[in-house]
N, C-alpha and C positions, 0 to 999 in steps of 0.2 A: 255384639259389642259396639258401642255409640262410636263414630269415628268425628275427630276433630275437624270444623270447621275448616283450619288453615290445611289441613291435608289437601282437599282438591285445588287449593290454590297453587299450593307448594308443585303438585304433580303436572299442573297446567304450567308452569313455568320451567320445568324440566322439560319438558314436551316442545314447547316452544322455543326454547335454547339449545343449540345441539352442540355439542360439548367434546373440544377437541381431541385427540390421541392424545394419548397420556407419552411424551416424552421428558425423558431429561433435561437438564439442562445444556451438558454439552453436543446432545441429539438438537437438541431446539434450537442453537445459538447460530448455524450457516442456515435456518430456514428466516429467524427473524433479520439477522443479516441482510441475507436478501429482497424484501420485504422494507425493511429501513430504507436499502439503497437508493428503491425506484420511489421512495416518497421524498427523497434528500432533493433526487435528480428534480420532481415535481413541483417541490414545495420550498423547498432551500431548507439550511438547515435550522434556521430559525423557529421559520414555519410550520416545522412540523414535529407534534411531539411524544410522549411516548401512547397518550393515548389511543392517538394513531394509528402509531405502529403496531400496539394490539389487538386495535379490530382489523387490520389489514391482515395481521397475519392468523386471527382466528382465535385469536388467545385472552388472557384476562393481563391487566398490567402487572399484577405480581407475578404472572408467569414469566412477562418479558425484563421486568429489575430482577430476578431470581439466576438469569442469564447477565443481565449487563447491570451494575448498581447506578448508572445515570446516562442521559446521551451523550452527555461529553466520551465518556467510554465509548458507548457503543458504536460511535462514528469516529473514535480511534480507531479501534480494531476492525471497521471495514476499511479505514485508510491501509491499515497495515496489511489487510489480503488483498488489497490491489498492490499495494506496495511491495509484498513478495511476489506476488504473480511478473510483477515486471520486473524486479532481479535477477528474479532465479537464472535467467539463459544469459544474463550481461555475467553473473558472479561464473557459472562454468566457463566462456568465452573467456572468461581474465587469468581464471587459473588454469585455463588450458595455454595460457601466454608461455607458462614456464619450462614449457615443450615446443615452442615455435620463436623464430627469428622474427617473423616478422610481425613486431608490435601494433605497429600501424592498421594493419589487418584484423587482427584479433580486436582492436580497439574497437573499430568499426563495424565489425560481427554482434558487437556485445550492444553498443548506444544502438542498432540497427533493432536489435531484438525488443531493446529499453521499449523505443520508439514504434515498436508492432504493437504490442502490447497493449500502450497508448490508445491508439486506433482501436483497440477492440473495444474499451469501455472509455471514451473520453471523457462522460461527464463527470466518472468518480475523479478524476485527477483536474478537471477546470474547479468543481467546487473545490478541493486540497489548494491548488498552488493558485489559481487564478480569483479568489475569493468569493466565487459563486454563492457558496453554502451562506454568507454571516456566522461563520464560527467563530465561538467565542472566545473566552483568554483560557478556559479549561480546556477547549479543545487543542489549541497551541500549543499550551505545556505536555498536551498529549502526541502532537503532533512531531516537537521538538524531541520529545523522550526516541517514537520511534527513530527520529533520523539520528541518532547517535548510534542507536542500533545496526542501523546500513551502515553508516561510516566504519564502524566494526567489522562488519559482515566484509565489505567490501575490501580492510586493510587487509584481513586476512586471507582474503584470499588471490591479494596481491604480494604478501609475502613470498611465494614459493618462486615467482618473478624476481624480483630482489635481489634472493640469495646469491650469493657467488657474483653479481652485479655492484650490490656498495658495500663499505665495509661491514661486518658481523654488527660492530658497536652501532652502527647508522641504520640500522633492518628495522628495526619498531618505529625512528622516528618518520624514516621515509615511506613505511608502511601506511603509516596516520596520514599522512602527508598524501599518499597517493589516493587512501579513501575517501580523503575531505574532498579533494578538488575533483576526482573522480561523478562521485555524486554532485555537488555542486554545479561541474558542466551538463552530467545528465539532466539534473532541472531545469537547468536555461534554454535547454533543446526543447525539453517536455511545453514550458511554456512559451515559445517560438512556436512549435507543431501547433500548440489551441489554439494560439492568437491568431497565427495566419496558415491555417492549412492548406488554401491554397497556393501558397508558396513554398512549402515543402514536401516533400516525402517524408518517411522512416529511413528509407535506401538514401537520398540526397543526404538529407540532416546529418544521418548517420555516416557517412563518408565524411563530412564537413569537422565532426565533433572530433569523429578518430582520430583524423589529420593532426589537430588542434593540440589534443591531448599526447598523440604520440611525439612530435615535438616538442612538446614542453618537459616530459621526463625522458628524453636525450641525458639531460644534464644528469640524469640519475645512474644511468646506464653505463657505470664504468668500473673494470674491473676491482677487485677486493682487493686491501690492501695487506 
């Protein structure tokens, strides 16, 4: 049987491409992640784009849009696993407030952890807060979308604080209230830490923030009526 001309072509080019492990999409998604990060940190995020990101990570680019439909996404949702990664021990610290007297303390336990956190990957949070990257207006509304998400995260679990503190009718509004400004102070630490790390700690800053913050909901801190 006569075989077709383009076959040996076709099999020299399989030969010469090695073709990566067949994963899924949500298998695939913390490896391109990773992969995106160290070319953001590289290249900023203008710079670099998805085609990149798919020979860096081995892949074709419909493997990597089949994961993320643009990089506006896709450098949300690495914002957002650094961004939980540095909650998660400030959100336990806050609700573990609603078993301890002393606020002050638990404040500073939690901005201290924000601020470790920090340190272990700074450049994801200088390109977020300190404009590194050049992200664009997509990225902002994505950026935006998560921090309303922390405000949330963060009201609620300054709720259980609260209770029996202000009245029942005033629990949601000073809940919001605590989450805004909560996170709010945590960013202005975060970006104090980039700008001038040699002038801070995690431990310094974070004694500085707690102090800051536990004084200013004093005012909140009073029996229910």
């Amino acid at each position: 049987m006569k075989k077709s001309v383009s076959e040996p072509i076709a099999t020299a080019r399989q030969a010469r491409r090695p073709r990566a492990a067949h994963l899924g999409p949500e298998r695939r998604r913390p490896q391109i992640l990773d992969v995106a990060f160290e070319l953001f940190v590289q290249r900023g995020y203008r710079a670099t784009s998805m085609d990149e990101i798919a020979r860096a990570a081995g892949v074709t680019k419909p493997v990597v849009y089949a994961c993320f439909p643009s990089k506006a996404e896709l450098f949300g949702e690495l914002l957002d696993r650094e961004e939980r990664r540095m909650l998660t021990q400030f959100g336990v610290a806050l609700a573990a407030a609603a078993r301890l007297d002393d606020v002050e303390a638990t404040l500073t336990t939690g901005f201290t952890s924000m601020l470790r956190a920090v340190t272990d990957t700074p450049e994801a949070y200088r390109i977020a807060l300190l404009g590194g990257g050049g992200a664009d207006a997509m990225v902002d509304i994505r950026v935006r979308r998560g921090r309303e998400q922390q405000v949330a995260a963060m009201a609620a679990a300054a709720r259980p604080w609260l209770e029996g503190r202000v009245p029942p009718q005033g629990v949601d509004s000073a809940a919001r209230f605590v989450g805004q400004t909560l996170l709010g102070i945590g960013e202005a630490g975060v970006r104090m830490l980039l700008a001038a790390p040699e002038q801070w700690t995690p431990e310094t800053l974070g004694r500085t923030l707690g102090r800051l913050a536990a004084r200013g909901y004093e005012g909140l801190a009073r029996p229910a009526e």
